[in-house]
N, C-alpha and C positions, 0 to 999 in steps of 0.2 A: 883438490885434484880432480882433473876432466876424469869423467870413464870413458872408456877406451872404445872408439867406434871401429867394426867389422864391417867389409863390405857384402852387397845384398848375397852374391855370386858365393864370397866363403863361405856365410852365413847356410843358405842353399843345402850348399855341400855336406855340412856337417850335421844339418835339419835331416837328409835325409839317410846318411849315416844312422842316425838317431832314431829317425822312424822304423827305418827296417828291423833295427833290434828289438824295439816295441813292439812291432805285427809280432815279428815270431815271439815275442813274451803273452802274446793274446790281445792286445790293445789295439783300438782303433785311436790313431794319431791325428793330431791337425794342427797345423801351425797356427800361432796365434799373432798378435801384440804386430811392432811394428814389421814383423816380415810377413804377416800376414796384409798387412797395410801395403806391401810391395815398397816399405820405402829404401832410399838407396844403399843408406847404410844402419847397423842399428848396433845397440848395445849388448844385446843376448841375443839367445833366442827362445821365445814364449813357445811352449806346447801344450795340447790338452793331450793326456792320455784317458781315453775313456776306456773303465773297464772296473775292477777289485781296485777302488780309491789306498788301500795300503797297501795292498801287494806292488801297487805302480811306484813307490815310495822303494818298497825292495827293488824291484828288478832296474830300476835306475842305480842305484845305489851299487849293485853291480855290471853296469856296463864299462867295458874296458876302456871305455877314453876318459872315464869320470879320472879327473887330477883331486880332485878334494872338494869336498862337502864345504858350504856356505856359511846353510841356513836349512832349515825342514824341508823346502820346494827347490832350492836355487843351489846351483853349481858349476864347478871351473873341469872345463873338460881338456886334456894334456892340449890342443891346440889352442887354447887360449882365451876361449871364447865362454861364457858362462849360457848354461842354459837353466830355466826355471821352468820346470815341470807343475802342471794344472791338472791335477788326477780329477773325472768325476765320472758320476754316473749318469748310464745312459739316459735316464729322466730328464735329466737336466745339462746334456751335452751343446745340445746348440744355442740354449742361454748361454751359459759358461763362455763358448766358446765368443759369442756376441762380446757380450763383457768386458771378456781380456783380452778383444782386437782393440778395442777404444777406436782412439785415441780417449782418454778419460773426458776432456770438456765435452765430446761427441754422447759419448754415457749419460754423462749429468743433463746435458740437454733432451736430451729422448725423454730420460725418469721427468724433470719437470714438465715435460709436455702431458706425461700419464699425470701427471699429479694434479695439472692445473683442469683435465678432462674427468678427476677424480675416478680414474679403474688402476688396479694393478696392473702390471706387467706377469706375464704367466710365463713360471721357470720351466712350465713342461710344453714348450714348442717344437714343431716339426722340421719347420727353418724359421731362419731369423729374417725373412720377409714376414711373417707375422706381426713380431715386432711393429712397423713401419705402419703397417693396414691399419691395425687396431685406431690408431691413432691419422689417421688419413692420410699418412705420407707414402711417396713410393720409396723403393728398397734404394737404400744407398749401399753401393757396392765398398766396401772396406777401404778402398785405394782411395777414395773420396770422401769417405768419414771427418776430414776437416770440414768441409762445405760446411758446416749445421753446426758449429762449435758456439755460434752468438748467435745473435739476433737481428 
């Protein structure tokens, strides 16, 4: 069975339904994954809540549009749409958040570029144009994260 694609515009709507309840819960929000990607339509929507990694577990858990529980991170909210929550801390907020924009082949290609340069990638960055530097690339902005998926 296909899963179910939302457009960018509902997707939006209910991302920021979502965040505003987060800020007042204390959470700094960011959208992730493919709406962070800008793409046109997507399957959820990815969030990082940065802040207390369980209490963000709680306080989802009771937002009023939550329809039912998935999985530990991922949920069906009464419109329909599933969202998957990325709780972390602020140390490692803008890796994270890096991470679970992808697209995944975007990911793997970056780590094999650290890998074949022989350095880590450092979880405790200020932005994710570090990422890029280290390794002599300029920033690829999210929306374009396909570009670099091969070779």
């Amino acid at each position: 069975m296909e899963k179910k694609r939302f457009s960018r515009e509902f997707a939006l709507k209910e991302y920021e339904k979502l965040k505003e309840y987060m800020e007042i819960m204390g959470y700094i929000v960011y959208p992730s994954g493919s709406l962070r990607r800008e793409k046109k339509d997507v399957g959820d929507i990815d969030f990082l809540a940065v802040g207390d990694k369980k209490k963000a577990l709680e306080a989802i858990e009771n937002y009023r549009e939550i329809e039912k529980r998935i999985n530990k991170y991922e949920f069906l909210l009464k419109s329909g749409i599933g969202i998957h929550i990325i709780p972390e801390v602020s140390e490692k907020a803008i890796f994270t958040l890096w991470q679970s924009t992808g697209p995944k082949p975007h990911i793997k290609k970056i780590k094999e570029l650290y890998k074949e340069k022989e350095i880590k990638i450092s979880e405790k960055i200020k932005e994710e144009r570090e990422i890029y530097a280290k390794i002599d690339l300029e920033y690829i902005e999210p929306q374009n994260r396909y570009l670099l998926q091969g070779d």
